[in-house]
N, C-alpha and C positions, 0 to 999 in steps of 0.2 A: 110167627112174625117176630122177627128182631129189629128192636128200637133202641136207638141210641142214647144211652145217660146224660141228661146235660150236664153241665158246670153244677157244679155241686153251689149251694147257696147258705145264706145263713137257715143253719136247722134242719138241712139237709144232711145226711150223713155220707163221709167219704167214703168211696171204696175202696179199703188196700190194693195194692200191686196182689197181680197174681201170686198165689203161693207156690206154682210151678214151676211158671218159665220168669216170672220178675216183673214182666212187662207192667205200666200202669195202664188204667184206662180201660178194662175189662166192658163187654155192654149187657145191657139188660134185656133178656130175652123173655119176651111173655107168651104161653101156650095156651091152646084154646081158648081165644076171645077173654084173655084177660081175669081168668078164673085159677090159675095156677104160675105161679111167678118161680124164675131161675135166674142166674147171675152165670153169664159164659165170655171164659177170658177170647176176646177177639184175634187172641196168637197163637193159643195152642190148644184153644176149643176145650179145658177143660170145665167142668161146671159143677153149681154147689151139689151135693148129693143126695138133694130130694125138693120136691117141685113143693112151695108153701104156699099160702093163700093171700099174702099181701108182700107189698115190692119193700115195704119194712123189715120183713120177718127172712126174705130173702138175704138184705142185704148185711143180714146180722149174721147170720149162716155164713156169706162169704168171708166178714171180717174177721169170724172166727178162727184162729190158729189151735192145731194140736197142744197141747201142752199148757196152754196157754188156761190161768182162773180170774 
């Protein structure tokens, strides 16, 4: 099931723009009833590279850049 990220809030942490195609706004897709969380950009389908077990833990994976300490 893919569910849409709302508006990000105080404490809520933002998503970068895609780091493929640019786009902002990427959504949160959760697999199997909510027990393994992904981040999949909604323009060019890509996603982070391993399915984690909190929508935190995901969205720090997505934020993360190559190169980047």
């Amino acid at each position: 099931m893919i569910v849409e990220l709302p508006q990000a809030e105080e404490g809520v942490t933002n998503l970068l723009p895609c780091p493929f195609c640019g786009i902002d706004g990427p959504q949160w897709c959760d697999e199997n009833g909510g027990d393994w969380h992904f981040i999949q950009c909604r323009n060019c389908e890509s996603v982070t590279g391993h399915f984690y077990k909190s929508c935190e833990e995901a969205i720090v994976a997505w934020n993360t850049r190559a190169g980047e300490k």
